[in-house]
N, C-alpha and C positions, 0 to 999 in steps of 0.2 A: 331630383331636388330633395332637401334635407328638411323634415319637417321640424319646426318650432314649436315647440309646446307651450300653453299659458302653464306660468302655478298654480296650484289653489288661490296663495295670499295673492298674485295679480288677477285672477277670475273675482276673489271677493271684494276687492278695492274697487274693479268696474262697475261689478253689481253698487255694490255702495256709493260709488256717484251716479248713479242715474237712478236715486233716490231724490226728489222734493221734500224739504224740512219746512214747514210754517212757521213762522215765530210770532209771535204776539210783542215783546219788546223790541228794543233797537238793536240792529244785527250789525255788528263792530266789529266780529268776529273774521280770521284770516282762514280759508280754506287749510288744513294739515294733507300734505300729501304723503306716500311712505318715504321713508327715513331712508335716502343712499349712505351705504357704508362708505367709509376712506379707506379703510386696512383689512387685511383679509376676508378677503371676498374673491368670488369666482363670478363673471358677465359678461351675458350673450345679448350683445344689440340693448344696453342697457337696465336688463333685468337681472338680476343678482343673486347671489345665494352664498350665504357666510361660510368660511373655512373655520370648520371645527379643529382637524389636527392637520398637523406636519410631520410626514416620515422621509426617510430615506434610505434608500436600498441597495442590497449588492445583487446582483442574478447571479443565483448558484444552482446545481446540481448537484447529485448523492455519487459522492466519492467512490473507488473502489474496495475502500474500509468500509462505507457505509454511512461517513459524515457528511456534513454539507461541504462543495469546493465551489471558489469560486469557477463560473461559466465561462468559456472563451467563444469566443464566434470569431469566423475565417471570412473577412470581407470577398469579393469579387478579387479585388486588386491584390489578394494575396495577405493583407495586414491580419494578425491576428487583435483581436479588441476584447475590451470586458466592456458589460454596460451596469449604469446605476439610476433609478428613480429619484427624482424629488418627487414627491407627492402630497395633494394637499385635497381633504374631501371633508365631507361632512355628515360623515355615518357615524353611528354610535360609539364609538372606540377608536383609536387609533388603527387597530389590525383590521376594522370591520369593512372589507373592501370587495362584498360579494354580491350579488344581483339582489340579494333579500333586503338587507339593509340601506344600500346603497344609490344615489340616483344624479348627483353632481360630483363632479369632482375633477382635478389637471393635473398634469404631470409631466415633465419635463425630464425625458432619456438623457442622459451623459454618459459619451463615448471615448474609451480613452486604451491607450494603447497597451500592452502586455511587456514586457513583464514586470518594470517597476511598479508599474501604476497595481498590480495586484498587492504590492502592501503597503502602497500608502492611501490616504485621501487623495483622490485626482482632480480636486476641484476646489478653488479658490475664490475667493473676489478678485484675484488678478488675471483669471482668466482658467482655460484649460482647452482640452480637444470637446470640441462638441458634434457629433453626430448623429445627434439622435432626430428623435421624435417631438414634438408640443402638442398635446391635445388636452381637451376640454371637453367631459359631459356634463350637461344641462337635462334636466328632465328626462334622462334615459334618451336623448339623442347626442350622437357625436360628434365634434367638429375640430377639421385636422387645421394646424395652422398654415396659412400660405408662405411661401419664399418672402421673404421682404418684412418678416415680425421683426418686434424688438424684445429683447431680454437685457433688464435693468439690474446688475444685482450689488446692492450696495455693502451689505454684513452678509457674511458668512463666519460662525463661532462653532465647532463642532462640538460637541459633546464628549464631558469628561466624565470620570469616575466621580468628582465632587459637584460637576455644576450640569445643565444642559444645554442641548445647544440651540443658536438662535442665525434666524435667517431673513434674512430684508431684500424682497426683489418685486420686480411687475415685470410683466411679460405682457405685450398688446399687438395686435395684429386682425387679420381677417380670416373668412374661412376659407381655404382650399378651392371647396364645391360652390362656394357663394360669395364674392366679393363684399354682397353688399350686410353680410352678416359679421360686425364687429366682436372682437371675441378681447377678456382682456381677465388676468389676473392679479391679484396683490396679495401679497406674503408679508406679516410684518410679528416675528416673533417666535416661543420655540418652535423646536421640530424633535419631534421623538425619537433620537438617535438611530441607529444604522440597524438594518434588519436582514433577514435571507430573503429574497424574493425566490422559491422554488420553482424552476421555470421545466421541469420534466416533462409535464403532460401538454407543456405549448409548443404549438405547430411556430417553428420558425425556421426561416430563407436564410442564406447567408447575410442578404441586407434587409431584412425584414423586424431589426429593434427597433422600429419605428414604429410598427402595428401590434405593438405588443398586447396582448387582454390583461390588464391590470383585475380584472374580474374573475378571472380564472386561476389566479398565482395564490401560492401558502406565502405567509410570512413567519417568520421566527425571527427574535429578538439574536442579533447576532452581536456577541464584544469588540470585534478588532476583523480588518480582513485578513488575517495571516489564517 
């Protein structure tokens, strides 16, 4: 079983109601409760934590020059694929996406087939191959999403040389390990264009972009896939 962590701010919002206030005038006053977001946010079973950025990734490896290429992976079934992140967290920077700074965050794997899909964008608001992964930390625990999620995604603008790009989706579902732990994202704005995810020193299966450690990856600011 997968532990749930309180925040701090929901530990202090408890403490603070089950505080008695006296009044001496007349009390006309509405109870304030904390403030649920509508647009980027990251929530487990209710409790929330704001999306500070939005990246997105290519999985590469060190070329035999020496630059970064993009990764291929060899499914079961023979397919060769590439894979790419959305990611949306709320560490201090965009690139900040390592156990020090880092303790919420989702990410949504997109799988897509080789070799066109290696130089162009593989994913659209009209659709694309999806194979991946869906996961969500909360509090420094992890929760994978079950069969039967939904992923909404309305805008997708990538990013140009003059503008950046912007991205509108939610994704809501359950968890995996626990049915009864609702898990649910919202994305509504930019996204820090296309990066390397360095994927060298990760242990990975043939079908294993699913359990990717987004915690363990370099990122570098990448221009274009070619």
């Amino acid at each position: 079983m997968k532990k749930v962590f309180l925040s701090l701010a929901t530990i202090a919002f408890v403490a603070a109601g089950s505080l008695t206030v006296t009044s001496c005038g007349s009390d006309d006053s509405t109870p304030v409760g904390p403030i649920k977001l509508t647009e980027n946010f990251i929530e487990v079973n209710g409790e929330q934590s704001e999306i500070s950025y939005s990246l997105y990734a290519v999985h590469t490896t060190k070329g035999t020059d020496g630059k970064e290429a993009i990764k291929e992976y060899t499914l079961q079934d023979g397919r060769k694929v590439i894979a790419f992140e959305f990611i949306s967290h709320n560490g201090a920077s965009v690139t900040s996406l390592s156990d020090a700074d880092l303790t919420d965050l989702t990410w949504y794997t997109l799988v897509d087939e080789t070799a066109e899909a290696k130089y162009s964008y593989p994913f659209t608001k009209e659709g694309a191959t999806l194979n991946g992964g869906m996961v969500t930390v909360m509090n420094d625990t992890e929760y994978s999403y079950a069969t039967g999620y939904e992923f909404d995604l309305t805008d997708l603008v990538y990013e140009t040389e003059s503008a950046p790009g912007n991205m509108v989706y939610t994704l809501t579902g359950n968890d995996a390990d626990d049915s009864s732990v609702a898990l649910g994202t919202n994305v509504n704005g930019v996204f820090e264009g296309l990066f390397n995810m360095n994927t060298d020193s990760a242990a990975k299966g043939a079908n294993g972009i699913a359990k990717f450690n987004i915690k363990s990856s370099k990122l570098e600011v990448r221009n274009s896939l070619n």
